[in-house]
C-alpha positions in Angstrom: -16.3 7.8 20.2 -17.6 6.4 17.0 -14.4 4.3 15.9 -11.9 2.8 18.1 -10.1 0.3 15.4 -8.6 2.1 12.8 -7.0 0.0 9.7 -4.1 2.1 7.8 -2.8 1.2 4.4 1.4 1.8 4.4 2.1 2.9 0.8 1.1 6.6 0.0 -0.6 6.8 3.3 1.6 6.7 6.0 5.1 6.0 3.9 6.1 7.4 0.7 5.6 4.8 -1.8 6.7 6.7 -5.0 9.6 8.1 -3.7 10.7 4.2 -2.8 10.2 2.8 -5.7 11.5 6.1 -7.8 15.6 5.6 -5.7 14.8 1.6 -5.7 14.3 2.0 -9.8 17.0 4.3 -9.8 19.9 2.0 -8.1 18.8 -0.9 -9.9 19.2 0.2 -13.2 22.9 1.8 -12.3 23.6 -1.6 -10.9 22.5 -3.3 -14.0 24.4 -1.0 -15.7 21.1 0.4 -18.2 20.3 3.7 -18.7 16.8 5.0 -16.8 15.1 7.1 -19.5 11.9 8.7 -18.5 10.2 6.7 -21.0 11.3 3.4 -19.3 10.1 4.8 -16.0 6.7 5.8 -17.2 6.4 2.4 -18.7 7.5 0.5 -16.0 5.0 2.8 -13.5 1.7 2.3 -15.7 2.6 -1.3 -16.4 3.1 -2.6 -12.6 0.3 -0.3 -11.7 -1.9 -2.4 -14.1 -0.4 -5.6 -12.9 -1.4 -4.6 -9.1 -5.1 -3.7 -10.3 -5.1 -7.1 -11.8 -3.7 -9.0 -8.5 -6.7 -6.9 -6.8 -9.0 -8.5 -9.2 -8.1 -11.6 -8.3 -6.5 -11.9 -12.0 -2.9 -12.4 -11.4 -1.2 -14.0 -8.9 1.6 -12.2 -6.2 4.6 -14.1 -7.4 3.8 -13.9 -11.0 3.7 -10.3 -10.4 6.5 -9.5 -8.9 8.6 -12.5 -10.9 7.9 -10.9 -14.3 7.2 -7.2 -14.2 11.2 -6.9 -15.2 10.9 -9.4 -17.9 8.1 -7.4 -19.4 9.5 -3.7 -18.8 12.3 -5.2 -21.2 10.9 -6.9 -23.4 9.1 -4.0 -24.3 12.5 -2.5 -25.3 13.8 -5.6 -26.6 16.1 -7.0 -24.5 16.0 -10.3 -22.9 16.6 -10.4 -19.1 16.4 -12.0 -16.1 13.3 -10.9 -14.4 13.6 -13.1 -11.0 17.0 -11.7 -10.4 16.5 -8.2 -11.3 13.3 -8.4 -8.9 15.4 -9.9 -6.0 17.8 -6.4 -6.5 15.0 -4.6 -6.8 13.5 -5.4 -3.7 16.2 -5.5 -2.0 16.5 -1.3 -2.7 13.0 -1.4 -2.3 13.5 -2.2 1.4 15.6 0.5 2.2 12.8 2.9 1.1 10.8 4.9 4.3 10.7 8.2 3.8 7.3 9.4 5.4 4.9 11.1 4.4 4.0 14.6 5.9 2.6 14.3 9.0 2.2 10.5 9.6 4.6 10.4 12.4 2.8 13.1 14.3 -0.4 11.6 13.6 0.4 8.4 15.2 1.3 10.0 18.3 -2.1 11.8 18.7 -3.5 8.6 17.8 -1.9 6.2 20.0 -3.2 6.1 23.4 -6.9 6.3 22.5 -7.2 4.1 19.3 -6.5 0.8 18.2 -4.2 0.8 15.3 -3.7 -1.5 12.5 -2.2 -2.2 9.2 -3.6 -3.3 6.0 -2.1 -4.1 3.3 -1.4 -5.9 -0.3 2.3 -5.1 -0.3 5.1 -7.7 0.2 5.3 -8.9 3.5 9.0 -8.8 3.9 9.0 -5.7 2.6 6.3 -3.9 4.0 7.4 -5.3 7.7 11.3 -4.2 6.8 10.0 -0.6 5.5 7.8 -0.2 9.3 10.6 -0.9 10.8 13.0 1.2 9.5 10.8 3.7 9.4 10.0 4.0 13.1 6.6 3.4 12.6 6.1 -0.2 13.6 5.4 -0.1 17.4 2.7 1.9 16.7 0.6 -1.0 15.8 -1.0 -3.6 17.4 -1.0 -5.9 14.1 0.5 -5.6 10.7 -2.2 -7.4 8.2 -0.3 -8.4 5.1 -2.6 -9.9 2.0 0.3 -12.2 1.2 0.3 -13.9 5.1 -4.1 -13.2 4.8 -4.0 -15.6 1.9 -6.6 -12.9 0.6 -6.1 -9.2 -1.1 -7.8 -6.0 -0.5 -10.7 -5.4 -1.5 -12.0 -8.9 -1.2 -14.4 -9.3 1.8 -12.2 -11.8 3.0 -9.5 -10.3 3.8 -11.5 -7.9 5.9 -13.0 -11.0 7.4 -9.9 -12.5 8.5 -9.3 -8.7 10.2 -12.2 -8.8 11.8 -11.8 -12.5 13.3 -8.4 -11.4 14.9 -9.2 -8.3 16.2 -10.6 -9.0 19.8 -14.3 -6.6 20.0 -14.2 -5.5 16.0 -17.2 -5.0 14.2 -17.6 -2.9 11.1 -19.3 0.4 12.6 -16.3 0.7 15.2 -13.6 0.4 12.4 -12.2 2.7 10.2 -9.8 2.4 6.9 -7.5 5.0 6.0 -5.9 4.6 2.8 -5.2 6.3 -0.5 -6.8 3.7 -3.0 -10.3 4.2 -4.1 -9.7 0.5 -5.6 -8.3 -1.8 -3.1 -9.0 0.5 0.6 -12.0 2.3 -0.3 -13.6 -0.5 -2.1 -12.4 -3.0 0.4 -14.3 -0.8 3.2 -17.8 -0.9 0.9 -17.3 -4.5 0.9 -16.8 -5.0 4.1 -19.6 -2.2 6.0 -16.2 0.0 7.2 -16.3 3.3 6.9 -13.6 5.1 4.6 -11.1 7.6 4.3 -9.8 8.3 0.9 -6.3 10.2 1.7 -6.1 11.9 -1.3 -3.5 14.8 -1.1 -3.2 15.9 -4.5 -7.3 16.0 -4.6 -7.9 13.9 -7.9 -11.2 13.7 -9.0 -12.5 10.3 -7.9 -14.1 8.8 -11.6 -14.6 5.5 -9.7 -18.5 4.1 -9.2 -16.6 3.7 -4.9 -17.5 6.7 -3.1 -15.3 7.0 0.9 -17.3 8.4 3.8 -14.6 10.7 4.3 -12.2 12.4 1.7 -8.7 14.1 3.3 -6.1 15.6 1.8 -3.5 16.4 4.8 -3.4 13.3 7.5 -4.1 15.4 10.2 -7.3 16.0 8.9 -8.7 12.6 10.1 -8.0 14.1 13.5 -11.1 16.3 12.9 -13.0 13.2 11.8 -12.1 11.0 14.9 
């Protein structure tokens, strides 16, 4: 057996990430009391995705992030808010969010009892641990590996350095990362020597310069790989 430690990103991989944030958005503005136009979800989607590409770059810090991405959504339409509160509601809805996605659950279970698994992520910390939870999905790890407790983010090597230091018998060629991000997991894995799986379920063309080892589009797939 090729791999026995086997890293998984959470959001869009095993948990539904879009689906979160889309009933998270959703309650927040009809708390707020602001209507949730298409065009301010669009917005708000490309911006933070921008933001997080940046914080994987290294070019923007977590709490600047997270304590201005409602600022700027509104400023963009002109109104003056504030951010740091609307963020703390945010995430609060955020939390609640841990719908699956298909097949993770039953992955796990074939997985279990002859693999080690892990998390990896760039995700809040509170979050991310309060989402596993609720999710059902949290004893099925040995470790969750946060970037925000790491001090490092995916892709940077160290990140995958402090992995590889707290995992007892880790070495590149016997770990694995599943994830759905060609910038932070995939790209993290070249970094590091670890072999890739891009879980890519709506099969996007990849117009990176990152190729995976491996390319999935149902989770059960990596079964076959393993």
């Amino acid at each position: 057996m090729k791999y026995k430690n086997l890293l998984f990103d959470v959001d869009d991989t095993l948990l539904d990430f879009k689906a979160a944030e889309s009933q998270a958005l959703k309650r927040l503005f009809k708390e707020i009391k602001y209507p949730l136009t298409d065009e301010v979800t669009s917005y708000f989607r490309a911006m933070n995705e921008k933001m997080w590409q940046r914080f994987e770059l290294g070019q923007l810090d977590r709490n600047t992030l997270v304590n201005t991405r409602f600022t700027k959504l509104f400023a963009h339409f002109n109104e003056q808010v504030d951010g740091v509160k609307y963020e703390k509601i945010y995430r609060g809805f955020l939390n609640q969010g841990h719908q699956l996605e298909p097949h993770a659950r039953e992955l796990l279970n074939d997985l279990k009892a002859q693999f080690n698994l892990f998390i990896v992520s760039n995700g809040i910390a509170s979050v991310q641990q309060h989402r596993l939870a609720d999710s059902g999905l949290r004893n099925y790890f040995t470790h969750v590996f946060v970037s925000e407790e790491v001090g490092y983010q995916k892709p940077r090597i160290e990140f995958f350095d402090y992995v590889a230091n707290a995992i007892t018998g880790f070495t590149p060629a016997n770990a694995l990362i599943i994830g759905d991000s060609l910038t932070s997991d995939i790209q993290g894995g070249a970094n590091a020597g670890i072999d890739s799986v891009w879980f890519n379920p709506a099969m996007q063309p990849n117009h990176s310069t990152v190729s995976p080892t491996y390319q999935i589009d149902d989770l059960l797939d990596l079964e076959t790989i393993l």
